[in-house]
PyMOL Python script that loads the backbone (N, CA, C, O; Angstrom):
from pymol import cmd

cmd.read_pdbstr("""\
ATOM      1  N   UNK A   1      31.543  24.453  29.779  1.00  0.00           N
ATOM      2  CA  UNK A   1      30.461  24.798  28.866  1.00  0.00           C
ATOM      3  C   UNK A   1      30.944  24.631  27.434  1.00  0.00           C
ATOM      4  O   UNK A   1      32.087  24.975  27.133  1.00  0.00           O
ATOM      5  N   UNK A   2      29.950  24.016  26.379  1.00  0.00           N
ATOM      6  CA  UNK A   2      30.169  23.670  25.009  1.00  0.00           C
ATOM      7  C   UNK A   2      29.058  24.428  24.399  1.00  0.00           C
ATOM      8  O   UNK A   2      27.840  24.283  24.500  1.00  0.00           O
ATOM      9  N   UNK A   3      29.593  25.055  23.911  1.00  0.00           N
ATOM     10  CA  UNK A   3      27.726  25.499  22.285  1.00  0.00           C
ATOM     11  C   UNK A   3      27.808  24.429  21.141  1.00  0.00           C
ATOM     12  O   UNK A   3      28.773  23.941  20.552  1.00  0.00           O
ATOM     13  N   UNK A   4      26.868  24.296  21.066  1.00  0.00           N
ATOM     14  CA  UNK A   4      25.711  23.552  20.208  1.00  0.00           C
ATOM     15  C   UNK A   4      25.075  23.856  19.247  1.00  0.00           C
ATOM     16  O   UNK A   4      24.209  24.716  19.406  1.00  0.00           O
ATOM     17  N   UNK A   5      25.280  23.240  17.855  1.00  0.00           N
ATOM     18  CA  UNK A   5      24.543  24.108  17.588  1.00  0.00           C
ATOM     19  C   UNK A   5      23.085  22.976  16.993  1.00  0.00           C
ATOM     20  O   UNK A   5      23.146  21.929  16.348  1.00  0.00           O
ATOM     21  N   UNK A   6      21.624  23.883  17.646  1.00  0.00           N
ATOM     22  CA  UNK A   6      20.564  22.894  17.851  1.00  0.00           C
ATOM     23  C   UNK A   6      19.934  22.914  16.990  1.00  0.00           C
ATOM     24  O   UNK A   6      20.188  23.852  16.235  1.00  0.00           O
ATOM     25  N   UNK A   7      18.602  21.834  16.478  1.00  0.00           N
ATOM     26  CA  UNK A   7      17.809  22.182  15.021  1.00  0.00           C
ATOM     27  C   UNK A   7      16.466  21.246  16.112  1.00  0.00           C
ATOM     28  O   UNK A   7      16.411  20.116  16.596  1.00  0.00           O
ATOM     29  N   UNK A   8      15.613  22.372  16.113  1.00  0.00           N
ATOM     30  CA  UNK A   8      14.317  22.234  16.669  1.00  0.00           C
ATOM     31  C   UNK A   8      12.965  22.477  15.729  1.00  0.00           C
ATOM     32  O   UNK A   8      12.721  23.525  15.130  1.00  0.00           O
ATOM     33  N   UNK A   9      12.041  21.136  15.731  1.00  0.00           N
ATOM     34  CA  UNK A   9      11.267  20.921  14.802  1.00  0.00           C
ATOM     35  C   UNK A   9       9.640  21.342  15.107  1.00  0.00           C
ATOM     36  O   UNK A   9       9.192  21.003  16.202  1.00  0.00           O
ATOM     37  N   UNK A  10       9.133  21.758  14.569  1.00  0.00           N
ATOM     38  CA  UNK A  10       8.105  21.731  15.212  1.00  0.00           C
ATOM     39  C   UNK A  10       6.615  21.093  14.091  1.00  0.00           C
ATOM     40  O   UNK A  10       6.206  21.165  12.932  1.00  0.00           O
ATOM     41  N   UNK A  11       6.264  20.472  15.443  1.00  0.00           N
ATOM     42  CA  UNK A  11       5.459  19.114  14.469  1.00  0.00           C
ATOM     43  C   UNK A  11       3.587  19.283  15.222  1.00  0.00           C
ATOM     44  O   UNK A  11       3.295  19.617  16.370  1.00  0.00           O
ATOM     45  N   UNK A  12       2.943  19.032  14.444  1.00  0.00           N
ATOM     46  CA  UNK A  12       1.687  19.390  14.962  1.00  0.00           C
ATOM     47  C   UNK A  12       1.073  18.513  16.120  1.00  0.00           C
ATOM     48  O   UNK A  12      -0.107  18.662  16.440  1.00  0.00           O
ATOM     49  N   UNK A  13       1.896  17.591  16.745  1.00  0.00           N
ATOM     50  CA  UNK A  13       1.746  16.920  18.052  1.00  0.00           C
ATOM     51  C   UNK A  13       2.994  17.411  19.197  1.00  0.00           C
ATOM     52  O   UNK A  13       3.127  16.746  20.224  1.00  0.00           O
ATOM     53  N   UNK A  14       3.723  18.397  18.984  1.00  0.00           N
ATOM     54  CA  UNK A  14       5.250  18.863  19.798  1.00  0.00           C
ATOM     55  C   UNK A  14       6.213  19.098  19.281  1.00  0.00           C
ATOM     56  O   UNK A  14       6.094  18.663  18.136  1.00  0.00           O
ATOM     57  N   UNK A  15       7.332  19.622  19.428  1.00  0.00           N
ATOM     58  CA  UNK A  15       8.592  19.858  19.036  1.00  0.00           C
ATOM     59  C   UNK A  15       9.397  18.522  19.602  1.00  0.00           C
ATOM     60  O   UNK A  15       9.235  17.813  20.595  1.00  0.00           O
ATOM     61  N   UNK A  16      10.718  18.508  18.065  1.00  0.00           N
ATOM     62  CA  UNK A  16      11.653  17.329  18.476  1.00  0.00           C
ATOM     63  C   UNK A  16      12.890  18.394  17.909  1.00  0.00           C
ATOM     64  O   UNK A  16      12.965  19.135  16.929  1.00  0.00           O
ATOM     65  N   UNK A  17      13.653  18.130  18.848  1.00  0.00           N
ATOM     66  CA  UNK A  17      14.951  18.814  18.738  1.00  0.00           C
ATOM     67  C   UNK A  17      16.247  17.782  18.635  1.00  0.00           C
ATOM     68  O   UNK A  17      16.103  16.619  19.012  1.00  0.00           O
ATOM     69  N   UNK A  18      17.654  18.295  18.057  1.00  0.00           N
ATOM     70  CA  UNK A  18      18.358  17.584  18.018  1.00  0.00           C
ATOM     71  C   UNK A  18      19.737  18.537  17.777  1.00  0.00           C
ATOM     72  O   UNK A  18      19.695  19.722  17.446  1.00  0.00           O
ATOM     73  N   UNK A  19      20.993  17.739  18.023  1.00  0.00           N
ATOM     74  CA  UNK A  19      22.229  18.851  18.243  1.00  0.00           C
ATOM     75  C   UNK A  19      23.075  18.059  16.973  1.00  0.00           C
ATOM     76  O   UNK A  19      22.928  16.864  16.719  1.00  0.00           O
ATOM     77  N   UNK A  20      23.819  18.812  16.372  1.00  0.00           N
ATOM     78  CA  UNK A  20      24.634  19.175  14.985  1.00  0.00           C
ATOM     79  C   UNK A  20      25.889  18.681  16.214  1.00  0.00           C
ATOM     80  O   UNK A  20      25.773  19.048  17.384  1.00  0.00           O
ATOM     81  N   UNK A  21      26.910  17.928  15.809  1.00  0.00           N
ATOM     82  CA  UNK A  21      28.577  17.686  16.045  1.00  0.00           C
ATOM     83  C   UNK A  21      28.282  16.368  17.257  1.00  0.00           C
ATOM     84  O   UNK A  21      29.001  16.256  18.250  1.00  0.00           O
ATOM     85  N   UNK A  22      27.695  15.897  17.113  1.00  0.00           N
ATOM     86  CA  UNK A  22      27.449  14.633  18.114  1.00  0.00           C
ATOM     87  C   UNK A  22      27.239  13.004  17.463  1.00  0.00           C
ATOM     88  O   UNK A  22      26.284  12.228  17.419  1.00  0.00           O
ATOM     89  N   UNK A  23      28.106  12.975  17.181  1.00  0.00           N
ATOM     90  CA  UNK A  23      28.189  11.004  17.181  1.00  0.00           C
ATOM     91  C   UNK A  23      27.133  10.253  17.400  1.00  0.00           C
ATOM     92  O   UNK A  23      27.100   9.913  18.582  1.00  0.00           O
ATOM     93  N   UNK A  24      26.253   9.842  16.778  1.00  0.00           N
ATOM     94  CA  UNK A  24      24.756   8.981  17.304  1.00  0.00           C
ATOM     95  C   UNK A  24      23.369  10.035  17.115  1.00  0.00           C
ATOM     96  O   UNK A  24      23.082  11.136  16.646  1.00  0.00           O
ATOM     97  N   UNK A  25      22.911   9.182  17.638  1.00  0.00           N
ATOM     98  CA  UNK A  25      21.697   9.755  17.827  1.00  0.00           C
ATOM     99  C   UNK A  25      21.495  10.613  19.341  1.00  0.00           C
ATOM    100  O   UNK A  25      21.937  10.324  20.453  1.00  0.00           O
ATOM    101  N   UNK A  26      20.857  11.486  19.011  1.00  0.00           N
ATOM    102  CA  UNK A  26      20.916  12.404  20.639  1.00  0.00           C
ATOM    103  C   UNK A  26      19.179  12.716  20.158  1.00  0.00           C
ATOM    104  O   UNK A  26      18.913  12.331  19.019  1.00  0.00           O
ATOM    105  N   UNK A  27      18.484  13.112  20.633  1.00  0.00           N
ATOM    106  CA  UNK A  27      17.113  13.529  20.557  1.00  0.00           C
ATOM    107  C   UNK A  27      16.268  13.883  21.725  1.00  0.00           C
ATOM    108  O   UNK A  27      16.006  13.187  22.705  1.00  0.00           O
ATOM    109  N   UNK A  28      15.774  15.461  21.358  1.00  0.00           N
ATOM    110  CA  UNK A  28      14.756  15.755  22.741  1.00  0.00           C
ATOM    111  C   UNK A  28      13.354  15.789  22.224  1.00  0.00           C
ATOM    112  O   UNK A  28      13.060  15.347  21.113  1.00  0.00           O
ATOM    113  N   UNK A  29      12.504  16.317  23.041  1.00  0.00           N
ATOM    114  CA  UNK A  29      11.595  16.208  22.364  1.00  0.00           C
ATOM    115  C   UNK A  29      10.322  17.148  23.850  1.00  0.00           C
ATOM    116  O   UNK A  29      10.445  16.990  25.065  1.00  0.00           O
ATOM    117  N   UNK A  30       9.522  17.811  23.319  1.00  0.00           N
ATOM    118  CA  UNK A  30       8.638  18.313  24.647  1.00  0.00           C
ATOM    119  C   UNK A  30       7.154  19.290  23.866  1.00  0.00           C
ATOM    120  O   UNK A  30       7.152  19.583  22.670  1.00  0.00           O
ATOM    121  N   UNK A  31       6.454  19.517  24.452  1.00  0.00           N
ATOM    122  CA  UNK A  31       5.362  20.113  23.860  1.00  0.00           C
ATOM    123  C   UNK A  31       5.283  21.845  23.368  1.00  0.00           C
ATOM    124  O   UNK A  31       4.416  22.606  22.938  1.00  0.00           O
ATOM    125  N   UNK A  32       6.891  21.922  23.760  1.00  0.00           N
ATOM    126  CA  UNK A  32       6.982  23.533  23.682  1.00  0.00           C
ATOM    127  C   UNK A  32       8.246  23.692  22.981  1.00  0.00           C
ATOM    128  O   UNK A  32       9.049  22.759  22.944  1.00  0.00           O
ATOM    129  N   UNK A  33       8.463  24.736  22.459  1.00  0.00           N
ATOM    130  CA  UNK A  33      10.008  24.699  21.683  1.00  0.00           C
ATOM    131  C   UNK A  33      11.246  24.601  23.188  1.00  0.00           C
ATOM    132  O   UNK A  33      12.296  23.976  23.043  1.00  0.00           O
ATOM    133  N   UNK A  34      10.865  25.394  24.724  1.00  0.00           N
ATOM    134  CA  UNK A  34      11.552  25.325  25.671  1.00  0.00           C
ATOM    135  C   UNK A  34      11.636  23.797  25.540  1.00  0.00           C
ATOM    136  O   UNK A  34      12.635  23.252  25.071  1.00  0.00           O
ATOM    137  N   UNK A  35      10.630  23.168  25.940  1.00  0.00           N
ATOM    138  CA  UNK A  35      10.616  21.631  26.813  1.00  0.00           C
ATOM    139  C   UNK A  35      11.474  21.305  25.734  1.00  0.00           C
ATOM    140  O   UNK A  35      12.639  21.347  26.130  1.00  0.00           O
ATOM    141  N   UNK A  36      11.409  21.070  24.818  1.00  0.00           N
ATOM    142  CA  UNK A  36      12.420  20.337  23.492  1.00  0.00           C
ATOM    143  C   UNK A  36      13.974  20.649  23.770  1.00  0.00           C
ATOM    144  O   UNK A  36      14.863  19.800  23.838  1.00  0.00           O
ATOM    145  N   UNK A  37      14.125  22.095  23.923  1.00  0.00           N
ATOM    146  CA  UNK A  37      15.078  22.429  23.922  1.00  0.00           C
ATOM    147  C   UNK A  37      15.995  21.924  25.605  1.00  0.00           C
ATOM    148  O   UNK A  37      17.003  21.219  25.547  1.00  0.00           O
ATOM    149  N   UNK A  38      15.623  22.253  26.504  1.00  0.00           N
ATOM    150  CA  UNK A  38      16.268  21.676  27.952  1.00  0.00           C
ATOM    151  C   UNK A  38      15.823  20.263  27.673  1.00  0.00           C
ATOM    152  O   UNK A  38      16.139  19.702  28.722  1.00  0.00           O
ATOM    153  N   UNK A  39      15.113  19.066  26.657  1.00  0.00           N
ATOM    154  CA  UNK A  39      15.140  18.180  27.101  1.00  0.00           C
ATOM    155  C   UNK A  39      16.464  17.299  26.109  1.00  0.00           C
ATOM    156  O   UNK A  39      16.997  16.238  26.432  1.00  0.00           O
ATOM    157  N   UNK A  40      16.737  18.084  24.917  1.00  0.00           N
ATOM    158  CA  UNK A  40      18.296  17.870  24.385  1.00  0.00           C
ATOM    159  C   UNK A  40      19.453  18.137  25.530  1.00  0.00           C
ATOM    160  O   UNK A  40      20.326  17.593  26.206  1.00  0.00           O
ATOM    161  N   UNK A  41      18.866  19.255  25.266  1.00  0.00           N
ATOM    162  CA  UNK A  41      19.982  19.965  26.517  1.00  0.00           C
ATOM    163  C   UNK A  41      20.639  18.246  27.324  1.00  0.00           C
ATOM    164  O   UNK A  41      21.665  17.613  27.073  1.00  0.00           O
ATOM    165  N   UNK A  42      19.547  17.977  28.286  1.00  0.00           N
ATOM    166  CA  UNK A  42      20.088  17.100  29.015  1.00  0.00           C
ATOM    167  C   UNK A  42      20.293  15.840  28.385  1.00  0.00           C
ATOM    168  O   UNK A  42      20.923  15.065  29.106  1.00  0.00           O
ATOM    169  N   UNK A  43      20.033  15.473  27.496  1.00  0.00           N
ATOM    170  CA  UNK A  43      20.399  14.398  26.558  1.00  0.00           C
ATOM    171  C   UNK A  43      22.036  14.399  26.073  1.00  0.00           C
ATOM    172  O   UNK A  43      22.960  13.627  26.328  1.00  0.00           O
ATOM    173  N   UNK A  44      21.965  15.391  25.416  1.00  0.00           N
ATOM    174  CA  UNK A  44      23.325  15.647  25.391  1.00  0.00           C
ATOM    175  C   UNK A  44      24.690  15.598  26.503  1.00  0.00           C
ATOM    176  O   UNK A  44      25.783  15.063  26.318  1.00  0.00           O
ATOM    177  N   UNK A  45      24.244  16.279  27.583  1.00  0.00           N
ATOM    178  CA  UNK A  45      24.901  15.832  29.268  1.00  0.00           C
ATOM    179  C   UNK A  45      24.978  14.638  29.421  1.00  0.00           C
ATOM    180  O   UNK A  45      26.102  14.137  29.383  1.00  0.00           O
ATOM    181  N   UNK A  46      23.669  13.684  29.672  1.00  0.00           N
ATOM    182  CA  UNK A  46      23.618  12.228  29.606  1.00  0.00           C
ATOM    183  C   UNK A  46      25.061  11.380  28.328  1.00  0.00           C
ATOM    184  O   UNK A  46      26.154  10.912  28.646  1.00  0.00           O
ATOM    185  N   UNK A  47      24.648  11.450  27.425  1.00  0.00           N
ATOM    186  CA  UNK A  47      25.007  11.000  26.358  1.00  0.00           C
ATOM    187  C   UNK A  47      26.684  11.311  26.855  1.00  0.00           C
ATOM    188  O   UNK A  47      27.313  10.397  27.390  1.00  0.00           O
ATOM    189  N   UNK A  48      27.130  12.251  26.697  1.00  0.00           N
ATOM    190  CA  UNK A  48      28.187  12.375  27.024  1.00  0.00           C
ATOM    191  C   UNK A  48      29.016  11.780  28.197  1.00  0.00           C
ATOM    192  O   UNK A  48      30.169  11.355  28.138  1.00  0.00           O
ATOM    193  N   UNK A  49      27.927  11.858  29.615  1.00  0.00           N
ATOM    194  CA  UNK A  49      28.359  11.210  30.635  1.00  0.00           C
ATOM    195  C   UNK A  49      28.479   9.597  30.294  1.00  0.00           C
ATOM    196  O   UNK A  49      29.266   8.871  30.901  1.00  0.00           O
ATOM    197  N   UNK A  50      27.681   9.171  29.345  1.00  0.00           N
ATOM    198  CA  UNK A  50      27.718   7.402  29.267  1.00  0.00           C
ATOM    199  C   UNK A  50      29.252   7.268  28.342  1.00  0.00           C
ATOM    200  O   UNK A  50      30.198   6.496  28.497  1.00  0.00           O
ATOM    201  N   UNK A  51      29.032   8.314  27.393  1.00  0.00           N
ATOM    202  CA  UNK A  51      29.835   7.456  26.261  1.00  0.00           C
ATOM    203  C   UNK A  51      31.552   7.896  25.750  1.00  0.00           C
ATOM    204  O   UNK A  51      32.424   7.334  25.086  1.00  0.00           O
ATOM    205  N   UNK A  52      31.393   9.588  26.692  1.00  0.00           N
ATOM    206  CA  UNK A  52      32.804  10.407  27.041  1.00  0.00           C
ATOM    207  C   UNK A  52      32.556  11.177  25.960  1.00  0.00           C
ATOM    208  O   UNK A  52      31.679  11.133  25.097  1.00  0.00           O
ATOM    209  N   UNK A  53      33.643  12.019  26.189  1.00  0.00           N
ATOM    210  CA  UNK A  53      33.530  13.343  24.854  1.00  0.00           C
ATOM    211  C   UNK A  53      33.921  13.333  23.498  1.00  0.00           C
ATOM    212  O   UNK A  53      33.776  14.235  22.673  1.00  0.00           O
ATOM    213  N   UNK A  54      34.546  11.969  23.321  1.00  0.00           N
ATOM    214  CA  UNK A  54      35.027  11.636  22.466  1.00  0.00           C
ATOM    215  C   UNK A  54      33.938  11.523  21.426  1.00  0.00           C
ATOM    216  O   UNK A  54      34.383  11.447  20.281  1.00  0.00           O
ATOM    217  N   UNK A  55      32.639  11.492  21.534  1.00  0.00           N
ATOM    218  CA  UNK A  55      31.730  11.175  20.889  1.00  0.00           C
ATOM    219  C   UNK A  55      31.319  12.627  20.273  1.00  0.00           C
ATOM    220  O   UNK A  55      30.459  12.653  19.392  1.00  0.00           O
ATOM    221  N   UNK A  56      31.867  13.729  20.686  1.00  0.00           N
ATOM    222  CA  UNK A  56      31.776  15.087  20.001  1.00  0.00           C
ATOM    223  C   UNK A  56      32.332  15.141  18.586  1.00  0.00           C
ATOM    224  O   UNK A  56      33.535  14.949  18.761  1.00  0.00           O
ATOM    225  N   UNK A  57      32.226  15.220  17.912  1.00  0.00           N
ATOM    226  CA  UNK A  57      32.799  15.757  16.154  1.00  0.00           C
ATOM    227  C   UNK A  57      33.966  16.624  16.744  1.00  0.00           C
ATOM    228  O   UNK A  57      33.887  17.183  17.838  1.00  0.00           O
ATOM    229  N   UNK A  58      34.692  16.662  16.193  1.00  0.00           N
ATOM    230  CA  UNK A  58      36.179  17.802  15.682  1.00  0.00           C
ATOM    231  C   UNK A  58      35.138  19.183  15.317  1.00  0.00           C
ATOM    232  O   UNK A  58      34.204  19.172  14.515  1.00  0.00           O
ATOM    233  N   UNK A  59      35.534  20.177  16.034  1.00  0.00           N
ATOM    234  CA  UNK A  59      35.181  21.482  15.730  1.00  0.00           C
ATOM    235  C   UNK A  59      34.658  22.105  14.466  1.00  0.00           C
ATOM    236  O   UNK A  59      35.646  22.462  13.824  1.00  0.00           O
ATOM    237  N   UNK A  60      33.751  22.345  13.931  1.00  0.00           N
ATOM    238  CA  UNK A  60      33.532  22.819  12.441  1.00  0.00           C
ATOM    239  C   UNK A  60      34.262  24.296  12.350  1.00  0.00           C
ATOM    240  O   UNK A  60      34.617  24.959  13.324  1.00  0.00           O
ATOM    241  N   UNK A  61      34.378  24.592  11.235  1.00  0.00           N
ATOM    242  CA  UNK A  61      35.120  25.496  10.751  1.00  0.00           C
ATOM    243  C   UNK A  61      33.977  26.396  10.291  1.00  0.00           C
ATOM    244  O   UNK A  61      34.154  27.584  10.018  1.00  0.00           O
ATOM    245  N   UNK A  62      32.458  25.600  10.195  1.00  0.00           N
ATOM    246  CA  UNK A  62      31.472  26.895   9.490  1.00  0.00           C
ATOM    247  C   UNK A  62      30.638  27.452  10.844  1.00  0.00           C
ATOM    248  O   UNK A  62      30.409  27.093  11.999  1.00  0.00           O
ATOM    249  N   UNK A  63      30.319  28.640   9.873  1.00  0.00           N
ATOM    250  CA  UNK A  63      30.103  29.919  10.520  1.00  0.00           C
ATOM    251  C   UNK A  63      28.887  29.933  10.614  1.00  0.00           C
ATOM    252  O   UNK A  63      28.568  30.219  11.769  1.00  0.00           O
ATOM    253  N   UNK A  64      28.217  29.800  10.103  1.00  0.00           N
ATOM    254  CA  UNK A  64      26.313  29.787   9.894  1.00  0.00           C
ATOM    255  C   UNK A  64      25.957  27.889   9.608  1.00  0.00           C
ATOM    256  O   UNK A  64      26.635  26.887   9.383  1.00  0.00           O
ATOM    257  N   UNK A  65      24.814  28.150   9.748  1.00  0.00           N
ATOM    258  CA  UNK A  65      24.458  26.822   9.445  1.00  0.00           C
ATOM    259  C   UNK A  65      23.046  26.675   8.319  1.00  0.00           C
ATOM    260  O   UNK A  65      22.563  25.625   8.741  1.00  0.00           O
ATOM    261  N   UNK A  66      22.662  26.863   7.829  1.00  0.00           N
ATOM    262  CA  UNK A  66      21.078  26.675   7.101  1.00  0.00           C
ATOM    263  C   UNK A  66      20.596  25.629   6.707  1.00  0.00           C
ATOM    264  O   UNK A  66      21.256  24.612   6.495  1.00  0.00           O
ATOM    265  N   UNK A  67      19.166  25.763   6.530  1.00  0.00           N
ATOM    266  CA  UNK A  67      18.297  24.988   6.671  1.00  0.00           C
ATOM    267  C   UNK A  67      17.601  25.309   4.933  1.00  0.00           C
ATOM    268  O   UNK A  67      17.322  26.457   4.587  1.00  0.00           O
ATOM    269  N   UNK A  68      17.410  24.115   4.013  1.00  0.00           N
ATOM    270  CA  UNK A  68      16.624  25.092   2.784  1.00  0.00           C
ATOM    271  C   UNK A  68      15.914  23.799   2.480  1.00  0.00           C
ATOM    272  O   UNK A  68      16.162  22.798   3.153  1.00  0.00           O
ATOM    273  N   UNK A  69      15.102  23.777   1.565  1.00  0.00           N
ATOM    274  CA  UNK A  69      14.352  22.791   0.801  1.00  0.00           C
ATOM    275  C   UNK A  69      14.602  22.880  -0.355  1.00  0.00           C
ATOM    276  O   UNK A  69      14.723  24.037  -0.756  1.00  0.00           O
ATOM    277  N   UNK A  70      14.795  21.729  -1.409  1.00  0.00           N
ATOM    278  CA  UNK A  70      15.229  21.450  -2.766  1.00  0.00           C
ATOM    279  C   UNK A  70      14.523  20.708  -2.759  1.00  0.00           C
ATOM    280  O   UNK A  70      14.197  20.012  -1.798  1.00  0.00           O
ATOM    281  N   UNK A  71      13.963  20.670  -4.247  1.00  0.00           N
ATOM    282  CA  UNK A  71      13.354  19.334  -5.460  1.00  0.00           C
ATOM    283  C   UNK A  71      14.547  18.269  -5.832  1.00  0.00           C
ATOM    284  O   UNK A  71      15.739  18.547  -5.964  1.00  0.00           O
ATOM    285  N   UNK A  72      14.103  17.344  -5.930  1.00  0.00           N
ATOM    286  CA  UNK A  72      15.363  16.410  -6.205  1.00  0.00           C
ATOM    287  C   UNK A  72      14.124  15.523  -7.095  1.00  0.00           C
ATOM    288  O   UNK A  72      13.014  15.129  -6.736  1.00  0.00           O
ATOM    289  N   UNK A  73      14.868  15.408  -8.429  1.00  0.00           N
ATOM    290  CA  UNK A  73      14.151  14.121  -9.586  1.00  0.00           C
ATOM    291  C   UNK A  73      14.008  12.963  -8.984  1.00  0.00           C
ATOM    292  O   UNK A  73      15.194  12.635  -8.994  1.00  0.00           O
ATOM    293  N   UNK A  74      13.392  11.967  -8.394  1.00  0.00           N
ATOM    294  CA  UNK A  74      13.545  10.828  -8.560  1.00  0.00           C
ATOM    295  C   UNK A  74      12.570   9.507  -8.797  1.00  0.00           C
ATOM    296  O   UNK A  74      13.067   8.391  -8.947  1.00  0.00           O
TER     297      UNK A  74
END
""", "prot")
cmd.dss("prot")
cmd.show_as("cartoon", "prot")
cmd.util.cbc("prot")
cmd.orient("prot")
């Protein structure tokens, strides 16, 4: 067993979820924050089974993670 840590979206046609320390693209996606969430879930299993673990990031050192919105000039 590995923790994850997940960022689940929720969009006015379903939720799309996705996992933080993974190499590529990984993406779930389901009509419920669950379905999104077990359908990373197994994406991540998959993904790993094709491409080995090596495709995991080196361990982060942070403790929390957040999410914020900023203005940016451009």
């Amino acid at each position: 067993m590995k923790q994850f840590r997940i960022i689940i979206e929720k969009h006015p046609d379903g939720h799309v979820a996705y996992p933080l320390g993974i190499k590529g693209a990984v993406v779930g996606e389901g009509d419920t924050y669950e379905e999104a969430l077990a359908d990373v879930k197994s994406a991540i299993r998959c993904y790993i089974e094709i491409f080995g673990p090596e495709i995991m990031e080196e361990e982060s050192s942070a403790v929390e993670t957040f999410l914020v919105e900023a203005q940016v000039a451009i």
